[in-house]
C-alpha positions in Angstrom: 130.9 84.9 90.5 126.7 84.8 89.2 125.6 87.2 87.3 122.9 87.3 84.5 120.1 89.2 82.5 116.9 90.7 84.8 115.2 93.5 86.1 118.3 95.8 87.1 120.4 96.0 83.7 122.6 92.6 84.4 124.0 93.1 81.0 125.5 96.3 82.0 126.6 94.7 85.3 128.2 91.7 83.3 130.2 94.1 80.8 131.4 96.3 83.8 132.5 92.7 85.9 134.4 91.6 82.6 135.8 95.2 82.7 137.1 95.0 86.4 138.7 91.7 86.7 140.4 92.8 83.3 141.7 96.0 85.1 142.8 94.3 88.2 144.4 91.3 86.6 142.4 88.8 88.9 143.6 85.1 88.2 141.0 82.1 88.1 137.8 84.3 88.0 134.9 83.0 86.0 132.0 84.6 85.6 128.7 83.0 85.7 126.1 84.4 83.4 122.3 83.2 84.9 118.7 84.1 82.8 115.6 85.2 84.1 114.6 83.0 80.9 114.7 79.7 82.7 114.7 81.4 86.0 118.0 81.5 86.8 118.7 77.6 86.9 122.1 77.2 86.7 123.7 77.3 90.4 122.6 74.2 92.0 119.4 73.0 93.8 122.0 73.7 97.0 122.5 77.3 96.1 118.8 77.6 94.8 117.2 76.7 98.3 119.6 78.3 100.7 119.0 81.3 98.1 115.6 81.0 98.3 115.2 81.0 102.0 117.4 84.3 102.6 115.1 85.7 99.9 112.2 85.2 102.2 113.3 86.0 105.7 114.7 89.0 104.4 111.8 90.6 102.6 109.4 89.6 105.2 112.3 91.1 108.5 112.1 94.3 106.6 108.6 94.9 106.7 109.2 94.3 110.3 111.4 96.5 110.8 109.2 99.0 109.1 106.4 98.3 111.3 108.8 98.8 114.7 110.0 102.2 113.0 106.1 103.3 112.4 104.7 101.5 115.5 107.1 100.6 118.4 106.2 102.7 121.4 110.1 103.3 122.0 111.3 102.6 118.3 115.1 102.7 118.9 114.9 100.0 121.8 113.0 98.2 118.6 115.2 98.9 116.2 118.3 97.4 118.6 116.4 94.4 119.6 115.3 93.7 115.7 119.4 94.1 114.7 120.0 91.5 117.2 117.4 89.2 116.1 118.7 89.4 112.5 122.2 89.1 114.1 121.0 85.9 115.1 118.9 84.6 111.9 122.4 85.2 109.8 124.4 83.1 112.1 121.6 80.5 111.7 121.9 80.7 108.1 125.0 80.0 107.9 124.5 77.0 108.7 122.4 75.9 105.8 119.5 73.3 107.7 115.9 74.9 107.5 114.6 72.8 110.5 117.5 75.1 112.4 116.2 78.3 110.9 112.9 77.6 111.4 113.2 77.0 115.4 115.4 80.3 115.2 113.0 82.3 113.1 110.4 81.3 116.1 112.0 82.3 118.4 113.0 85.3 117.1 108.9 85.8 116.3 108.3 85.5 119.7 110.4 87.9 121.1 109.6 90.2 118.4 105.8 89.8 119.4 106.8 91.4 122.9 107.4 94.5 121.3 105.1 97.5 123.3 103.1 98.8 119.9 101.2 102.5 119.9 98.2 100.8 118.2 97.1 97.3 116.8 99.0 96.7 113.6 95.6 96.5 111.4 95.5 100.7 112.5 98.6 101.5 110.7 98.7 103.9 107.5 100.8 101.3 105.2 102.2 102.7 101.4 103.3 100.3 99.2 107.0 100.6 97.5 107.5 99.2 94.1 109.7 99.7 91.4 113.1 98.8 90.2 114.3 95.6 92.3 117.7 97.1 93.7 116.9 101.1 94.4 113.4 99.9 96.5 115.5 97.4 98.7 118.5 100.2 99.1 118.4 102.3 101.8 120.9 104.7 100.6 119.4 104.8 97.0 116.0 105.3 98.3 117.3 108.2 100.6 115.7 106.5 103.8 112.5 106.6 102.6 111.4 104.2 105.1 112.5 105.7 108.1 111.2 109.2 106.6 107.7 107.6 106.3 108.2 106.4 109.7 108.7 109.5 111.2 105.1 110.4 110.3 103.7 107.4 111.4 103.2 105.3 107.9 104.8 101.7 107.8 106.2 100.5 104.5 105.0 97.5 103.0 108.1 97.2 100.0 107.4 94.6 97.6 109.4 91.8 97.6 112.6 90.4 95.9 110.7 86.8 95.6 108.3 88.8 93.5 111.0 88.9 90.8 111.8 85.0 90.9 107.7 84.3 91.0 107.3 86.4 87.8 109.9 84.5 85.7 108.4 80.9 87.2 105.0 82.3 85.6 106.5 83.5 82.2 108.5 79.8 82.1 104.9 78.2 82.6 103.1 80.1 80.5 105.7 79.9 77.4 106.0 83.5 77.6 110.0 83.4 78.0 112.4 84.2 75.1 114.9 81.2 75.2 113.2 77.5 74.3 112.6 75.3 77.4 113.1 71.8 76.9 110.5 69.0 78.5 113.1 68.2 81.0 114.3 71.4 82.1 110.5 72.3 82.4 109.7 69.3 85.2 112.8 70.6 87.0 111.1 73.6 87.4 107.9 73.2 88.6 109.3 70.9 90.6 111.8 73.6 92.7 108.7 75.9 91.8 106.7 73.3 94.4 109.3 73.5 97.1 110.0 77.1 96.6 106.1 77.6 97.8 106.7 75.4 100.4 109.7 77.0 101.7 108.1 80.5 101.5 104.5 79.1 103.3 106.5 77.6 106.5 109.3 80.8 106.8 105.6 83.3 106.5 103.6 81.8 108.8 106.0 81.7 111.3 107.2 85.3 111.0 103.5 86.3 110.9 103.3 85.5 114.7 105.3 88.3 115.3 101.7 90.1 114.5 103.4 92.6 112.6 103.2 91.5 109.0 100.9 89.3 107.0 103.4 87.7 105.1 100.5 86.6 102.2 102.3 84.6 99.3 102.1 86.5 96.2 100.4 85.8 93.8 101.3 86.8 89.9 99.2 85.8 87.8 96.6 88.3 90.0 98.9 91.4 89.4 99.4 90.8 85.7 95.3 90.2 85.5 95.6 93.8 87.1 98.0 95.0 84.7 96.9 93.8 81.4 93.8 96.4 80.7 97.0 99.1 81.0 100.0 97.2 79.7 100.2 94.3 77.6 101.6 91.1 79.7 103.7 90.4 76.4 106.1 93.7 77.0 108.0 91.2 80.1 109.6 92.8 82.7 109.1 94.7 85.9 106.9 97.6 84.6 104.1 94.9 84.5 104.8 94.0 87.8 105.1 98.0 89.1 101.5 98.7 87.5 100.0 95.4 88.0 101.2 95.5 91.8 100.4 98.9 92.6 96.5 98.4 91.6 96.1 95.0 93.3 97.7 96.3 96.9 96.2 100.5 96.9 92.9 99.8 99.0 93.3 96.1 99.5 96.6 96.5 101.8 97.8 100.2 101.6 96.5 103.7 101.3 99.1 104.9 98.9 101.8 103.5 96.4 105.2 105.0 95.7 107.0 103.5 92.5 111.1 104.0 93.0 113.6 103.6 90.4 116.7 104.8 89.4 117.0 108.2 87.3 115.9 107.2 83.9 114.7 103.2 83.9 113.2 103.3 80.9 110.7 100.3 82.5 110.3 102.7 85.7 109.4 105.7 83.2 106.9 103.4 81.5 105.2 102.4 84.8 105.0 106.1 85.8 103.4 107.2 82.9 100.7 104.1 82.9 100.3 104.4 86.7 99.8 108.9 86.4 96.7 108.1 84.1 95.2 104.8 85.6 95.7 105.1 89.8 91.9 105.7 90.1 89.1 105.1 91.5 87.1 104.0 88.7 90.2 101.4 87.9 90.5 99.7 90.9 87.1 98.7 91.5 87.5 97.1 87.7 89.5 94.5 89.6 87.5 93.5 92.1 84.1 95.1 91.0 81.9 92.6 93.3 83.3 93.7 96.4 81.1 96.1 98.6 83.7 97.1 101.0 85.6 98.4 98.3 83.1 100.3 96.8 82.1 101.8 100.0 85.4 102.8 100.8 86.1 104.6 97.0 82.9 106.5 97.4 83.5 109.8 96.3 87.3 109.6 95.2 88.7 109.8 92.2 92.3 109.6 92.1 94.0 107.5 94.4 97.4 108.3 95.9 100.6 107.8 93.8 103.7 109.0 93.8 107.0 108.1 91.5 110.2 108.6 92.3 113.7 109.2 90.5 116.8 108.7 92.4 120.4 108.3 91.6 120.8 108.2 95.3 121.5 112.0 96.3 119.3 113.4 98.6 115.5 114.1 97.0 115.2 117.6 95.8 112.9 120.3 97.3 110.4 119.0 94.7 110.2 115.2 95.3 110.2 116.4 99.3 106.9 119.0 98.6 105.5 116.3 96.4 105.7 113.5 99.5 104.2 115.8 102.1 101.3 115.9 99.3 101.0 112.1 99.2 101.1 111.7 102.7 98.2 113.9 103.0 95.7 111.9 100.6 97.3 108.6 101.9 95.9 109.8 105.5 92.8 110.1 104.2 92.4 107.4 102.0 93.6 105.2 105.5 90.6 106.8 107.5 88.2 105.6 104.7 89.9 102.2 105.5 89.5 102.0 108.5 85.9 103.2 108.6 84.8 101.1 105.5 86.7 98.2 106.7 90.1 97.2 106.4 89.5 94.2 104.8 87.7 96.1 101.6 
């Protein structure tokens, strides 16, 4: 059973496992303990790329789904026809041969594409989700916070397990990582770090046909560019990534950010309090200051809508609901300045 350090408190998640197969007296249990230091190598290149492809599909089938919740004209006949479809890409995985997933992810993309829409896709208030790793991806510890955003017409553009996985490929390359790497163990990795790309280029680009999502590779060393005027890259882990990622998408692809986490993640806390002081105008034209668009569209704003979020996966309080209705209403605006000053700011 894998396990390992990373962004959502392994460590604590490897003592409690220990704990439970003690209690339960489970015979012939091992537990494997993985590192983001070397990126988690340790499973087998057969494990790795069948990983890596459900990694993908995944985060890119639920920003589809997001977009049929926000969009669809009818958005539970979407919803049922999505859940088939991803019915469908599961079975295919099972099987384990990419040249099978890749005829059923087209399909599935083109039947998805036949979905009646309200508006074009490019007309759609999106908000960013960040945050810790597990509570953004849960829908029960994020209360439904993509179905609530939904409901008022906002797709949710959530960023991306692969994120995690790209960020400790980039501290391995740049030396950044705690544990020693040797020569060999290096090669191996940018050579899976090669194919990884690959993988993630061919599953994108034929999900984007379903016109609902861009599917754009990420790219880290952008974010942490972002993030180091606010945060020093050297403090590793994902507040870098939360502060880094909410400047680089706000404007660029989505009218407000909300940072999630779990009730007090120290690297959530740290993100808030960076993010509360530097989500502004004047900031996120300091990475990208020669771009007209963007300029045009910032005119007259200050701050720039952001909102963070503690949950330990009870229903928000009266607060946290008051303070989303708020957002909501600056992220409105903020997407009518978008759409006026051009989308593609």
């Amino acid at each position: 059973m894998p396990t390992g350090s990373g962004p959502c408190r392994f460590g604590q998640y490897y003592i409690f496992m220990e704990d439970l197969v003690r209690r339960l007296e489970i015979p012939n249990v091992a537990l494997l303990a993985l590192s983001s230091d070397n990126s988690y190598v340790g499973m087998g290149k057969n494990f790795e790329r069948h990983a890596w492809w459900a990694v993908i599909v995944s985060d890119v089938m639920e920003d589809i789904r997001s977009m049929l919740l926000a969009n669809a004209v009818d958005p539970a006949a979407a919803t049922a026809r999505f859940d088939e479809e991803w019915r469908q890409i599961l079975e295919v995985m099972e099987k384990a041969d990419f040249k099978l997933l890749t005829r059923r992810l087209a399909a599935v993309a083109e039947r998805l594409r036949s979905v009646p829409l309200r508006r074009p896709t490019a007309e759609v208030p999106t908000v960013s989700l960040t945050g810790e790793i597990f509570v953004r991806r849960d829908a029960l510890s994020r209360q439904f916070l993509t179905e609530r955003l939904a409901e008022r017409g906002f797709a949710t553009v959530c960023a991306p397990v692969a994120e995690w996985v790209h960020y400790c490929n980039y501290l391995v390359d740049h030396g950044s990582n705690q544990d020693l790497v040797s020569a060999m163990q290096r090669f191996k990795l940018k050579l899976r770090n090669f194919f990884q790309g690959r993988y993630e280029r061919q599953i994108k680009s034929i999900l984007a046909r379903t016109g609902l999502v861009k599917a754009a590779s990420l790219d880290v060393a952008t974010v942490i560019a972002n993030a180091s005027p606010h945060l020093s890259p050297n403090l590793t882990g994902e507040a870098v990534l939360t502060v880094g990622g909410s400047l680089t998408e706000i404007i660029h692809h989505s009218c407000g950010v909300i940072a999630i986490g779990p009730f007090g993640c120290m690297p959530n806390r740290i993100s808030e309090a960076i993010l509360s002081e530097t989500m502004t105008a004047r900031n996120k034209l300091a990475t990208d200051p020669a771009n007209p668009g963007l300029r045009a569209v910032l005119t007259d704003i200050d701050d720039l809508p952001f909102l963070a979020i503690e949950t330990d996966g009870s229903p928000f309080p009266q607060l946290i609901t008051a303070k989303l209705e708020t957002f909501l209403l600056r992220a409105e605006r903020i997407h009518q300045r978008m759409l006026s000053g051009g989308r593609h700011a």
